[in-house]
C-alpha positions as CSV (number, residue, x, y, z in Angstrom):
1,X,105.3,123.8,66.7
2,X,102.2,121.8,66.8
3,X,101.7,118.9,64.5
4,X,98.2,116.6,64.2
5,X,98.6,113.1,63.4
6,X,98.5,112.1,59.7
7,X,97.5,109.0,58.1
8,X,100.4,109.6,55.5
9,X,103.6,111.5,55.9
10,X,103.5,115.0,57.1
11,X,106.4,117.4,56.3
12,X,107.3,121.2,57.8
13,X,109.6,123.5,58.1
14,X,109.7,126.5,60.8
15,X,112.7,128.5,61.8
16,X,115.4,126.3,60.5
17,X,113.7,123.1,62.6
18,X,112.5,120.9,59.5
19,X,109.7,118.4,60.2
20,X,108.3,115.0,59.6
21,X,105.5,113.0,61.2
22,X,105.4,109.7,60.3
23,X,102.5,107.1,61.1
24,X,103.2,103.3,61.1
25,X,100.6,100.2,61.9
26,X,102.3,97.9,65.1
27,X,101.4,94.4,63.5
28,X,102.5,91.2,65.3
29,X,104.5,89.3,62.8
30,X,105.1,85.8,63.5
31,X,106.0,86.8,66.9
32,X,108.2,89.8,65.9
33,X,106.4,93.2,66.6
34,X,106.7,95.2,62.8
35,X,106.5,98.8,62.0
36,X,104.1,98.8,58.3
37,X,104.3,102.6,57.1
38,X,100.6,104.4,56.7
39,X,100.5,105.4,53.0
40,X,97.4,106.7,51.0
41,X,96.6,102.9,50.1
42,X,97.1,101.8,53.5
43,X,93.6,100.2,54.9
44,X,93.6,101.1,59.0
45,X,90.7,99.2,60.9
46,X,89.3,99.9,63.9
47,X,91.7,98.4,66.7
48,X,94.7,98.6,65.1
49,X,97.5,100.2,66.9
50,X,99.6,103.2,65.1
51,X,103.0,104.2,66.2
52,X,103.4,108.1,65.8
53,X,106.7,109.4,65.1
54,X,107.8,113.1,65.0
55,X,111.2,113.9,63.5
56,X,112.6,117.4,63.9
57,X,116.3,118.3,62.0
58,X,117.7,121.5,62.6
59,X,118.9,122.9,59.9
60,X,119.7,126.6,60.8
61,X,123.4,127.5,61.3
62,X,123.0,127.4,65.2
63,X,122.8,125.0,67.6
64,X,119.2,124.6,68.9
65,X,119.2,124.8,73.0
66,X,115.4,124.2,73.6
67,X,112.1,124.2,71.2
68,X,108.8,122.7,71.9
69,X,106.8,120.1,70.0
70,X,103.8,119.2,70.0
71,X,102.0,116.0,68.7
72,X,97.7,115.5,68.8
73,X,96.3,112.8,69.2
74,X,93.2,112.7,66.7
75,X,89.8,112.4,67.2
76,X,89.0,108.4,66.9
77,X,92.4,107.5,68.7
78,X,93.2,106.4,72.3
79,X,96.5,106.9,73.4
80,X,97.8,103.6,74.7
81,X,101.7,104.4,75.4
82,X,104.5,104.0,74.2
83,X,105.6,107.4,74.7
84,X,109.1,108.7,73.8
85,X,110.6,110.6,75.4
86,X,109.1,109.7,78.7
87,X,107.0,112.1,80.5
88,X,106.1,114.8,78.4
89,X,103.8,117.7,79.2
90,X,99.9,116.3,78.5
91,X,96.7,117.7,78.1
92,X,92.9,116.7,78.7
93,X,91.8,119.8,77.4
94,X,93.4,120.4,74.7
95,X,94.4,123.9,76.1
96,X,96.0,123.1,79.6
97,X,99.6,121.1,79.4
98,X,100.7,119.5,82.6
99,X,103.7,117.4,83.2
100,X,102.2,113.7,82.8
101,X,101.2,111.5,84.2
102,X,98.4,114.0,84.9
103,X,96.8,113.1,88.2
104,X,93.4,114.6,89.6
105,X,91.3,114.4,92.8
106,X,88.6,111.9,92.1
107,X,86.3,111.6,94.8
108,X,88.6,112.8,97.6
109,X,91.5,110.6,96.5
110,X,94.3,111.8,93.8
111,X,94.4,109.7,91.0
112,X,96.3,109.3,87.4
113,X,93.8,110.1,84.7
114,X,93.8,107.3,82.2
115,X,95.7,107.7,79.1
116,X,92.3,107.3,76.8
117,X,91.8,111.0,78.4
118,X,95.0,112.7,76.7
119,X,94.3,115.0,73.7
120,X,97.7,116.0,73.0
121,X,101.3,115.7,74.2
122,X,104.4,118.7,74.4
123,X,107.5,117.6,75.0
124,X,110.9,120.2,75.3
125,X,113.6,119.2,73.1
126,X,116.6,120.3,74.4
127,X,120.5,121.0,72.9
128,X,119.7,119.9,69.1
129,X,122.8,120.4,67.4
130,X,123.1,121.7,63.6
131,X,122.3,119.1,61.5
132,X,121.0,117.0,64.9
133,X,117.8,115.3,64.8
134,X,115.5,114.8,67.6
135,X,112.7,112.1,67.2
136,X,109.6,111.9,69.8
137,X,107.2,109.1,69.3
138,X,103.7,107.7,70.9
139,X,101.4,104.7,70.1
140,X,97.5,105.1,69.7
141,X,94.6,102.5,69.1
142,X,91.9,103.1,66.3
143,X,88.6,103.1,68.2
């Protein structure tokens, strides 16, 4: 299952998994870091900082044992973090999924590949049981 980033809510459903991807703004309120949810009238500037967040429910009549998701990461964003769960499987290509942090020899020396690079993430969600949900998450900057 591969989802793109949305500026509003994305719903789907495949095979009993039902899906959500829901995009928030990360605004610094006052000292306390807010989630602002991305509607149609919601303005997004270049800098801002978007939270990502992919919700999967199973709702077939069997427990899930392992599915893979997939979240882009859009043309005009740079992947800053904030990933969840932790080490997924990434891609520079947008074809090729390694497990991340993806390293490569630079100049005779092996290096991690900075996250600005990333064009999409896959993560393997395991053991989601009927009526379970399993969220994964990343945050991006608007260039």
């Amino acid at each position: 299952m591969t989802v793109s980033p949305p500026q509003t809510p994305q719903q789907g459903s495949s095979a009993g998994i039902w899906s959500v991807v829901n995009a928030f703004i990360v605004q610094n309120i006052n000292g306390q870091e807010t989630l602002t949810p991305i509607n149609a009238d919601t303005t997004v500037k270049s800098g801002d900082t978007l939270e990502y967040q992919g919700l999967f429910t199973n709702n077939s009549p069997e427990r899930v044992r392992s599915m893979e998701v997939t979240l882009s990461i859009a043309d005009g964003l740079v992947l800053v973090g904030g990933i969840h769960p932790k080490f997924p499987h990434a891609t520079i290509d947008g074809s090729r999924f390694t497990r991340s942090p993806i390293r490569a020899n630079i100049g005779g020396q092996v290096q991690e590949l900075p996250l600005s690079d990333y064009k999409a993430l896959r993560w393997t969600l395991e053991d989601i049981g009927i009526g379970g949900t399993s969220v994964v998450k990343y945050r991006a900057r608007l260039k």
